[in-house]
C-alpha positions as CSV (number, residue, x, y, z in Angstrom):
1,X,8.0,-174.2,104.5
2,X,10.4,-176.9,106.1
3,X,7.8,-179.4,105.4
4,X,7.3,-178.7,101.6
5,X,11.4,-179.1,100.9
6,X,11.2,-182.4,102.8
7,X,9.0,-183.6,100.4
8,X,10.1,-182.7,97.6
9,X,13.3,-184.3,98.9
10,X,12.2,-187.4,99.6
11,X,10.8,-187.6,95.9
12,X,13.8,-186.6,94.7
13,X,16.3,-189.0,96.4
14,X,14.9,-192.5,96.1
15,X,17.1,-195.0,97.0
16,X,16.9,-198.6,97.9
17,X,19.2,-201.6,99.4
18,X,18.9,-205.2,99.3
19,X,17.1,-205.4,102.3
20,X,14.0,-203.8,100.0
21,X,14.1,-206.0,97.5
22,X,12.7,-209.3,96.3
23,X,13.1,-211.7,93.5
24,X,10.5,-213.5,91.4
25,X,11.0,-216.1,88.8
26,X,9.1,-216.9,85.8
27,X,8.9,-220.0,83.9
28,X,7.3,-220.3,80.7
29,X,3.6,-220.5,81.6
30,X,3.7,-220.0,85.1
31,X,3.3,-217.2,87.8
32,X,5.7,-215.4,89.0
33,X,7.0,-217.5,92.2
34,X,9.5,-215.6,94.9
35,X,12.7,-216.9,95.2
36,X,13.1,-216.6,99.1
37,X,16.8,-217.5,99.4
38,X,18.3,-215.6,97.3
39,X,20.7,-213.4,98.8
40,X,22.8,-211.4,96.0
41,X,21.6,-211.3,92.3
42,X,24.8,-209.5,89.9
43,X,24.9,-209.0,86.0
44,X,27.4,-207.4,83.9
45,X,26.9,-206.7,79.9
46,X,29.8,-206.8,78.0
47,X,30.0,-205.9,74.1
48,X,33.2,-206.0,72.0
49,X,33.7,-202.8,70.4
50,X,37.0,-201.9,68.4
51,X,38.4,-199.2,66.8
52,X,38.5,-198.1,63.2
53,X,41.6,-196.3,62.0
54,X,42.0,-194.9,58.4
55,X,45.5,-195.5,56.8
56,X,47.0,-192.4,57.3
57,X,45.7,-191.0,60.3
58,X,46.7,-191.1,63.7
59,X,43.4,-191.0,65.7
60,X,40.3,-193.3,65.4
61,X,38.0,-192.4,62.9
62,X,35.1,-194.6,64.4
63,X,34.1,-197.8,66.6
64,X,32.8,-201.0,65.4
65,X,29.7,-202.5,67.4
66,X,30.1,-206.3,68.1
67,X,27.4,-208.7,69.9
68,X,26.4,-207.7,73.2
69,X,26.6,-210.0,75.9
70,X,24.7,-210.5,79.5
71,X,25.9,-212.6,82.1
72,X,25.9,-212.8,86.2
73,X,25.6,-214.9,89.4
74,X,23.3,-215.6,91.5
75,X,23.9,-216.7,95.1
76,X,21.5,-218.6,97.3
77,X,21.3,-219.9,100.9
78,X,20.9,-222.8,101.6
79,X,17.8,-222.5,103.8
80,X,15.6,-226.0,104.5
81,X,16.7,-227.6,101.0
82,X,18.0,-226.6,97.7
83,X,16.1,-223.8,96.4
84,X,15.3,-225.6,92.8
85,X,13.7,-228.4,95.4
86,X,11.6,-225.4,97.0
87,X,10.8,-224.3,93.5
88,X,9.3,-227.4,92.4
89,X,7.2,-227.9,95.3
90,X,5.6,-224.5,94.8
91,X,3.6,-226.7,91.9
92,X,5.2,-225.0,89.0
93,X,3.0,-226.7,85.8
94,X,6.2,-226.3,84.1
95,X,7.6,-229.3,85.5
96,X,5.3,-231.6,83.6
97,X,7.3,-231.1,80.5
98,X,10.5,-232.8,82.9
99,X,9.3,-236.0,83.5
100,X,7.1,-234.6,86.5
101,X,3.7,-235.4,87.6
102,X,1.2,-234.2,90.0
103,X,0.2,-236.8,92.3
104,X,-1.6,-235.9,95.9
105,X,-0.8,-232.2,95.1
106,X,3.1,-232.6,95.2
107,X,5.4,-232.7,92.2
108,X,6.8,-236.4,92.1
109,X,9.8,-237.5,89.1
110,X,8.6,-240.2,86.8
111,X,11.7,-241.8,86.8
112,X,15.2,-241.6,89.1
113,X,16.3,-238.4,87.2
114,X,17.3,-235.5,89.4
115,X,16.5,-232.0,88.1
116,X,19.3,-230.1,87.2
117,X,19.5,-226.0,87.1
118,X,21.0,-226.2,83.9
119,X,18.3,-228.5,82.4
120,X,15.9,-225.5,83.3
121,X,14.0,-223.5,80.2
122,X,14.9,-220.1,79.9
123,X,13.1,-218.3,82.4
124,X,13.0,-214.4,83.6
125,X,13.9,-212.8,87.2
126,X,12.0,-210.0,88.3
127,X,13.8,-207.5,90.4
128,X,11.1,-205.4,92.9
129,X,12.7,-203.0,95.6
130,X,10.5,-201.1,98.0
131,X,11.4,-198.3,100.2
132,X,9.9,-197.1,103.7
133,X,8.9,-194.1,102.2
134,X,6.4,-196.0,99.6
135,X,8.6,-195.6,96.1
136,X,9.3,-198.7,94.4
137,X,11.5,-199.8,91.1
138,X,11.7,-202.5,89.4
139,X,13.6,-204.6,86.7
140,X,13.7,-207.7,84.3
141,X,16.5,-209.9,83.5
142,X,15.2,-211.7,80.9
143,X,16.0,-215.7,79.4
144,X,18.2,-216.6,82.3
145,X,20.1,-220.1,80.9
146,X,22.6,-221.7,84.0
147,X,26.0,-222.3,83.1
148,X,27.6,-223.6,85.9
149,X,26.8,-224.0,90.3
150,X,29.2,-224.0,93.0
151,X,28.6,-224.7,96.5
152,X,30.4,-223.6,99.4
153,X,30.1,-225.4,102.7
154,X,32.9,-223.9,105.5
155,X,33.4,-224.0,108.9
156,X,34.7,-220.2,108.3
157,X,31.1,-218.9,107.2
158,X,27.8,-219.0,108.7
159,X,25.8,-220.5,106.4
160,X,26.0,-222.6,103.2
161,X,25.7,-221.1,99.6
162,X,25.2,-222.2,96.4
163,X,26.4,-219.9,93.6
164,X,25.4,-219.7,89.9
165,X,26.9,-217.9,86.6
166,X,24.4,-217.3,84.3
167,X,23.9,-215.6,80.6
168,X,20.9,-213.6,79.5
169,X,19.2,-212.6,76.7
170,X,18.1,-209.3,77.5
171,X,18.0,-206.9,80.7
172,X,15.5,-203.9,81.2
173,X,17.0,-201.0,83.8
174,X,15.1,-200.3,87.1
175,X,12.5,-198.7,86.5
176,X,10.3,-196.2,89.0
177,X,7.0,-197.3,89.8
């Protein structure tokens, strides 16, 4: 009897940390390619909402519904190289349309221009977590555009990290596999 609870416990509480879960991008076009040194992934949604009050009441009769807004960061290490230099060595057909062209099976720039994350197309994460006990979830956050990096480089911290603020167009909750 002690067994059959357990189960039904462990199908009931399904939870998942960080150390479960990876990140995929997709470009337009592409597969889905994991993005190794990401460390933290966040997103907010924000949409403006305000109140509607008739003239000669005291309480709110009703909310407006304004434009909904996504928008995050995401932080990587800094591992061997910059992860947009790892991601284009991966042999992403997208970068063709960059000024990119395969030559001995390694990306190589037409010209002196150096890639920028904001010159990027909109592209998608995918969210996977896994847990030890087999359950998995799963997630979109959907046309990713970069609006600004940081890097921070410290004798206080361990390692070096870039960080990025991003908007979205659209994000799908985790959902059980």
């Amino acid at each position: 009897m002690g067994n059959g609870i357990g189960n039904q416990i462990s199908k009931y509480y399904q939870s998942f940390s960080g150390t479960d879960t990876l990140a995929f991008i997709i470009m337009p076009g592409c597969s889905p390619v994991i993005i190794g040194s990401l460390t933290t992934i966040s997103y907010s949604m924000y949409r403006n909402k305000k109140p509607v009050i008739n003239i000669g009441r005291t309480n709110i009769n009703g909310v407006t519904r304004g434009s909904r807004i996504f928008a995050g960061t995401m932080i990587f290490t800094l591992i061997n190289q910059h992860w947009l230099k790892e991601l284009q060595q991966q042999g992403s057909t997208w970068l063709s349309n960059y000024g990119y062209s395969k030559i001995n099976g390694e990306w190589i720039p037409n010209t002196d221009y150096d890639l920028k994350e904001d010159d990027l197309p909109l592209f998608d994460i995918m969210i996977v977590s896994a847990n030890e006990y087999g359950h998995y979830v799963s997630m979109y956050i959907y046309g990713i555009d970069f609006t600004d990096e940081a890097q921070t480089i410290s004798v206080e911290d361990l390692f070096t990290e870039n960080t990025f603020s991003f908007i979205a167009r659209d994000i799908s909750n985790f959902k059980a596999g």
